[in-house]
N, C-alpha and C positions, 0 to 999 in steps of 0.2 A: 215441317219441311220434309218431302220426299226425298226416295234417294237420288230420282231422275234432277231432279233441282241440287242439290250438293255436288252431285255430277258435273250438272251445268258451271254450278258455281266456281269449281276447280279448276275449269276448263277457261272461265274467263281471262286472267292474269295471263296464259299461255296467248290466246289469241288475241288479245290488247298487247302482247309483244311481238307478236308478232306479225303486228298493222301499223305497231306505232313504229317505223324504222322511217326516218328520214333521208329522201335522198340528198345528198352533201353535190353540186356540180363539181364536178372532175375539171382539171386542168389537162390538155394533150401527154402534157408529163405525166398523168397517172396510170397511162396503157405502158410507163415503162417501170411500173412499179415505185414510183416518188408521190409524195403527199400533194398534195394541193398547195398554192401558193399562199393563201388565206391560215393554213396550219402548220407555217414554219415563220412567227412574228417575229423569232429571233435573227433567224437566219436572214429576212430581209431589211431588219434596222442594222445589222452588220453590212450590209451590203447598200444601204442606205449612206451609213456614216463614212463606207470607204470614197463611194461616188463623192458624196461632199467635201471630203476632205483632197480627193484629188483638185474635184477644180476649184478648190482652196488656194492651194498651191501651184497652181496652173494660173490661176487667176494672179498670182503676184509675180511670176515670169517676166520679164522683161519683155516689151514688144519684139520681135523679128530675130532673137536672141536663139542659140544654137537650144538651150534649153527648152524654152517656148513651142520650138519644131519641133523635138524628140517627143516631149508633153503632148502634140497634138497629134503626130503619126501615132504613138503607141494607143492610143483605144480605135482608132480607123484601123490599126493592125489586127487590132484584138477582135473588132468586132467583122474585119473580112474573114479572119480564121471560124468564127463562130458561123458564120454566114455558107463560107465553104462545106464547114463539116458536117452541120445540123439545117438542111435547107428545110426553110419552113415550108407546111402548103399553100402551094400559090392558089390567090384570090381568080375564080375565072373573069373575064373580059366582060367589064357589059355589052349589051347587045345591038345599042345604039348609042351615038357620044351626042353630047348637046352640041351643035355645030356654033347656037352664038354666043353658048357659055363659055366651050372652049377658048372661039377668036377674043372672046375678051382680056382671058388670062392670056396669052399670047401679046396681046395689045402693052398690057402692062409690064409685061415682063423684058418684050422690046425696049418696052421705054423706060427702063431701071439700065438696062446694057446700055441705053445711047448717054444716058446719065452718067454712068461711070465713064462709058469710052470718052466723052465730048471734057469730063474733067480731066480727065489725066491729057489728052494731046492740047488740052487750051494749059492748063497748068497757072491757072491766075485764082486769086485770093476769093473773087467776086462768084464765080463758078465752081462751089465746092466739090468732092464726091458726097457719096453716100457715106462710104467712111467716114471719113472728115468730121460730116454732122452728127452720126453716131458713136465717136470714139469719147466723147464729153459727159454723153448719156450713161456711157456705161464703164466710166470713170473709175467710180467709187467700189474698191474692192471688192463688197459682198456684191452687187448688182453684177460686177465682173461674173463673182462666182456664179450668180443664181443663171447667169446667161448660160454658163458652160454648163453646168446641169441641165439645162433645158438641149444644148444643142448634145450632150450625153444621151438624155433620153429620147430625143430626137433621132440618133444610131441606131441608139436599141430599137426603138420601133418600128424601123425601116430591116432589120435584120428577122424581127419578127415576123414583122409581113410577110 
């Protein structure tokens, strides 16, 4: 072995460290100096278990009950204040809408309104709401929950946006 090779050879370890760094993607939180979300597992199964455990407990509220309200303004409170302080960036506008994509959703969404409005003014057995047919479905307390969870993270992700 030469010494130009020993040389080399010392020099390898340095520069295999310095090629092998992986880049880790960053979360928007990382330009404020906070970890990624992927490297705090504790922090979000606490934050996991609190979500579930609220709409645990929200989920067994009584319907229309004073409690029930309070339970369901306080995370719409929580997530207008988060909304107000931390605006996220807005997504820009596409550049053209699908016009028969749109009318569709339109079509349907009409026809969900004339559903509910046509039950509540007919007010008869044979004519349900939507309520009505859905409050059976999701009855059963954990199904309750998993909905509130869903309509939770549903919040959050529009506060993200």
């Amino acid at each position: 072995m030469t010494a130009g090779n020993l040389r080399a050879d010392k020099a390898a370890p340095d520069r295999a460290a310095a090629t092998d760094r992986h880049h880790v993607p960053l979360s928007a939180a990382d330009a404020r100096g906070q970890l990624p979300l992927s490297a705090r597992p504790a922090r979000n199964a606490i934050i996991g278990a609190a979500v579930i455990g609220y709409a645990w407990l929200l989920g067994g509220a009584a319907p229309f009950s004073t409690r029930a309200l309070v339970e369901v303004l306080l995370p719409g409170a929580m997530l207008g204040v988060i909304a107000y302080a931390r605006p996220p960036e807005r997504i820009p506008p596409p550049a053209t809408v699908d016009t028969a994509g749109f009318s569709y959703w339109i079509i349907a969404i009409g026809l969900l309104f004339e559903w509910e409005a046509s039950a509540v003014r007919d007010d008869r057995p044979w004519h349900p709401s939507l309520t009505d047919l859905i409050n059976p479905l999701i009855a059963p307390h954990p199904i309750k929950t998993a909905a509130i969870v869903g309509w939770l993270l549903a919040g959050w992700a529009l506060v993200r946006r």
